[in-house]
Each structure stands twice: as C-alpha cells, then as structure tokens.
N, C-alpha and C positions, 0 to 999 in steps of 0.2 A: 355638343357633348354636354350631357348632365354633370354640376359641380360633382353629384356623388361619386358617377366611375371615374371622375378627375381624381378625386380624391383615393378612391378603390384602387388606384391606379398607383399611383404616386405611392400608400403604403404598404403594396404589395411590391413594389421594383424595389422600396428600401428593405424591407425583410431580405429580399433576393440579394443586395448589396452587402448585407448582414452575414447571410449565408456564406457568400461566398469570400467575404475575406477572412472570416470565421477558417474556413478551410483551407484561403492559403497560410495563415499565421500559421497552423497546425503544421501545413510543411515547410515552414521554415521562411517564406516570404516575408520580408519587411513590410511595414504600415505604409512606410513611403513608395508613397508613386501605386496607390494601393486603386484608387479611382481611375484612372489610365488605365488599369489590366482591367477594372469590371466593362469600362466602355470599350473597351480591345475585344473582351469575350462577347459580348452585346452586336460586334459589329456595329458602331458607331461613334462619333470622335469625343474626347473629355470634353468637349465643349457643349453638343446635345447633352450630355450627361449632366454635367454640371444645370444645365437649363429645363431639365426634366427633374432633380430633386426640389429643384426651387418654385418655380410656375409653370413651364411648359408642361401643357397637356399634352397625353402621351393617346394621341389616335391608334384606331383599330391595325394600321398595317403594322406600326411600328410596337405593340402590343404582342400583337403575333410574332412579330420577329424575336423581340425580347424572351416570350414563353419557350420557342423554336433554340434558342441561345442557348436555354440557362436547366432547356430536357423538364419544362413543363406542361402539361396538356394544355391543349388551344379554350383558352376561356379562364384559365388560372390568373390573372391578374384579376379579372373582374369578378372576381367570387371574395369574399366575403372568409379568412381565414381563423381557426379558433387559435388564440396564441399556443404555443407549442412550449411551454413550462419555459423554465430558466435554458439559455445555452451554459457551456459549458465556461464560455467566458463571463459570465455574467456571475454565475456562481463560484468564480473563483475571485470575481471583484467583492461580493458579498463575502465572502470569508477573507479575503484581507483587514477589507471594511470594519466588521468586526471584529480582528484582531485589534486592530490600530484603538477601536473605539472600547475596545476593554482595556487595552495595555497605559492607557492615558488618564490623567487624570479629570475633572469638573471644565477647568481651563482648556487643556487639550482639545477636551470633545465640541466643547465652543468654537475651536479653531477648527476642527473637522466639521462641522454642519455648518460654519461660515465659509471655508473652503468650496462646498460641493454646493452651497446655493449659489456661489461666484460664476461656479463651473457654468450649471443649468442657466442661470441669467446672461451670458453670453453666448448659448447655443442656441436657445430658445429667443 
C-alpha cells in the first residue's frame, strides 16, 4: 500500500471520528468513553482503533467496512476531500477564543497564546 492512501486513509477515518463525536456531543453524550463508541460503530475493538489513528495502515477490506459503518460510498476514504468550512464546534471555540483574547489584557493574551502552543506541542 502506497504511503499516500495510508495517509488518505488515516485523515479521512479522523474527519469521520470528527464527525461523529461532533454528533453525539450534540445529543448529549459525554467526551468520555467517546473512542469505544466510534470503534463500537466501526465494528472493531478500541484497540485497532487506537492503532489505526496512530500507524496501522488501514487495508482495502477494513476501508470498506469503515465506509459501509459510517453510510459512505465505497471509495470515500481514498478520495481526496475539500475541508468543509468551520464545524459548528470549532466555531464556537473561535468565539470563545476571541472573547477571552479581547476581554484580557497584553499579559493575558501572552498567557493565552502560551497556553494553546502548550496545548498543540503535546498533541502534536
């Protein structure tokens, strides 16, 4: 398997991850235990899961099964997606964001963009 659909692969199942906890936060599900329900819905245990965001390459069966899960057409992982604007969660981190970084003073906002590069450098 070409590094590319590895790769095509891997950040089309997290958009899908994305998605779908996007929608259950909406109804009311907790963050926790949120990776267990996408590998529940996926048909396969948190443990592939866990080893498919990180390196495991995600072959053709288990590609199809993932699409077949999550009610996308056969070939939708390996295609190539245009990002889809802000979610709804994102754009309401963005106007937080903003609030805090208006309502603060010179010092503050030093603490806020030292905060969020902490963040990113431990996820990343």
């Amino acid at each position: 398997m070409s590094d590319n659909i590895t790769l095509l692969r891997r950040q089309n199942v997290l958009t899908l991850f994305q998605r779908f906890a996007e929608e259950q936060m909406r109804d009311g599900v907790a963050p926790k235990g949120m990776e267990q329900l996408f590998a529940q819905a996926l048909q396969i245990s948190p443990s592939m899961w866990s080893q498919i965001k990180s390196s495991r390459p995600i072959g053709d069966k288990l590609a199809r099964q993932i699409e077949a899960a999550r009610a996308q057409a056969a070939g939708w992982l390996d295609t190539a997606h245009e990002p889809q604007g802000l979610t709804p969660a994102e754009l309401q981190f963005l106007q937080l964001a903003l609030k805090a970084w208006r309502a603060t003073n010179a010092d503050g906002r030093k603490q806020l963009r030292l905060a969020l590069k902490q963040a990113t450098a431990r996820d990343g």
